[in-house]
C-alpha positions as CSV (number, residue, x, y, z in Angstrom):
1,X,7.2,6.5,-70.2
2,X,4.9,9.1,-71.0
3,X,5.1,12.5,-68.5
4,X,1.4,12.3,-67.9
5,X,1.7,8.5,-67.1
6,X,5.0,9.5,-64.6
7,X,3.1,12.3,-63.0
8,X,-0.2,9.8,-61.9
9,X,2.3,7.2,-60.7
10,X,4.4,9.9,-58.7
11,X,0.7,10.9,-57.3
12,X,-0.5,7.5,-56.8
13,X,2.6,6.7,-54.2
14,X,2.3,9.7,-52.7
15,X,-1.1,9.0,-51.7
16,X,-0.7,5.5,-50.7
17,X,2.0,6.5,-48.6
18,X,0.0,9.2,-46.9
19,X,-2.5,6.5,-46.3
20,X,-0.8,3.7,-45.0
21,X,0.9,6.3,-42.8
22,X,-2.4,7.3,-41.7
23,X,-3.1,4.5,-40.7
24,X,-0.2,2.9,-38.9
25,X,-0.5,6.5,-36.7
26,X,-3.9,5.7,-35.5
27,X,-3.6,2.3,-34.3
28,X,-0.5,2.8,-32.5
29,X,-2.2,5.6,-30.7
30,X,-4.8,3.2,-30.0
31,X,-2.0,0.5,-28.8
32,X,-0.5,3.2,-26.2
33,X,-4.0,3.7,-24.9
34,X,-4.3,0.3,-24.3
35,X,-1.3,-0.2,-22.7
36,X,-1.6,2.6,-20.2
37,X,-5.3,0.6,-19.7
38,X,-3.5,-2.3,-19.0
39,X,-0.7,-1.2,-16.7
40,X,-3.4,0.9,-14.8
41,X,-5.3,-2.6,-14.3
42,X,-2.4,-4.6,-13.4
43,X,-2.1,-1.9,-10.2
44,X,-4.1,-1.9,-6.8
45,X,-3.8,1.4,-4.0
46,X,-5.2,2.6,-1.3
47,X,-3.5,5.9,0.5
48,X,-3.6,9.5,0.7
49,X,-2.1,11.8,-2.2
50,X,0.9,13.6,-1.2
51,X,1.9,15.2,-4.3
52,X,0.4,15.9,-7.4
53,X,2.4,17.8,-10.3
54,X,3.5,17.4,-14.2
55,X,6.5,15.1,-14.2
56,X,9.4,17.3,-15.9
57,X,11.8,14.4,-16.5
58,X,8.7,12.2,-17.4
59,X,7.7,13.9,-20.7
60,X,5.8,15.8,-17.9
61,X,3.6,13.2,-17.7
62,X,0.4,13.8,-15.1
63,X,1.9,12.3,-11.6
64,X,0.4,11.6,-8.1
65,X,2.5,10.3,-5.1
66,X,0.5,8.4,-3.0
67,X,1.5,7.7,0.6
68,X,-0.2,4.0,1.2
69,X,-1.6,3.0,4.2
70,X,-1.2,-0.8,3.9
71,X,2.1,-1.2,3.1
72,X,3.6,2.1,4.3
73,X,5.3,3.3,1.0
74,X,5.0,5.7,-1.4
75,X,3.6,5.5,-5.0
76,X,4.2,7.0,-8.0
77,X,1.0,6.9,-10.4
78,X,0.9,8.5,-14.0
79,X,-2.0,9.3,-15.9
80,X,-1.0,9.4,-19.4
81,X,-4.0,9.0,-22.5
82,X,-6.1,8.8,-20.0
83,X,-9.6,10.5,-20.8
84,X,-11.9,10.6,-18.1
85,X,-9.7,13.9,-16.6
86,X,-9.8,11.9,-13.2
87,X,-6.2,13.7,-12.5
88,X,-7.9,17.3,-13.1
89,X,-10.7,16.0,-10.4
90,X,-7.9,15.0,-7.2
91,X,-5.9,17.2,-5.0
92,X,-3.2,16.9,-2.5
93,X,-4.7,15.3,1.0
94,X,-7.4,13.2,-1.2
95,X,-8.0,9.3,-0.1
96,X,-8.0,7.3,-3.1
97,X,-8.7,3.7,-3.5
98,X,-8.1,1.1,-6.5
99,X,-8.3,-3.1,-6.5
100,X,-6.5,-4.9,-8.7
101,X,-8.0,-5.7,-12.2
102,X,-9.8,-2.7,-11.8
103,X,-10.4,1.1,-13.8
104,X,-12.8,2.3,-11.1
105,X,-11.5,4.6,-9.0
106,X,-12.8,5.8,-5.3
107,X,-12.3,8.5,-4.0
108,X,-13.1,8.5,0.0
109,X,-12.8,11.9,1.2
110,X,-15.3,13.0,-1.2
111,X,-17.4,9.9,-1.8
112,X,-16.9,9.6,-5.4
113,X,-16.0,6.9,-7.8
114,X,-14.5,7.7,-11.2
115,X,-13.9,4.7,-13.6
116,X,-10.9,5.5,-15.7
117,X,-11.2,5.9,-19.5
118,X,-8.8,5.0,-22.6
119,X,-9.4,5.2,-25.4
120,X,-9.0,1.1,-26.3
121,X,-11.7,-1.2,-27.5
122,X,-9.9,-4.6,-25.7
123,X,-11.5,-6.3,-22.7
């Protein structure tokens, strides 16, 4: 085999791995989105946030605690790939409320309503 022959070939794989790489990288980003999405839907509150902080021992993940008032518990919610910045908008003593099946988010003390946002193309 010719150098110059060897060289393209060398090339040619390199850039096909580089692509298929590329590739595989995006859409599993896109698959974590949409399982965050889907986890977030599957979920229904209604309480007052306790705590609100970077998870340390969750890849410091955003966390809330949320003290419900049905059920008299506490929650633990994480908002990770989640784009809307909902977390940056929410402080301790906040009344939140979410149904089931759900990305909209209320937030009573301050008469808002965020819908959540991922960056997923499924239904």
């Amino acid at each position: 085999m010719k150098p110059r022959t060897l060289i393209i070939l060398i090339i040619s794989v390199v850039l096909i791995c580089v692509v298929i790489s590329t590739i595989t990288q995006y859409y599993s980003q896109k698959s974590v989105s949409c399982y965050e999405k889907e986890n977030i839907e599957k979920i229904r509150f209604n309480g007052i946030i306790t705590k609100k902080f970077n998870d340390f021992e969750n890849h410091n993940y955003n966390a809330l605690i949320l003290s419900e008032f049905n059920m008299n518990q506490s929650t633990k919610l994480f908002f990770i790939n989640e784009l809307s910045r909902f977390y940056d908008y929410v402080s301790v003593g906040d009344t939140i409320v979410k149904e089931y099946g759900s990305l909209t988010i209320n937030k009573i003390s301050k008469k808002k309503i965020f819908k959540l946002k991922y960056d997923c193309n499924r239904p």
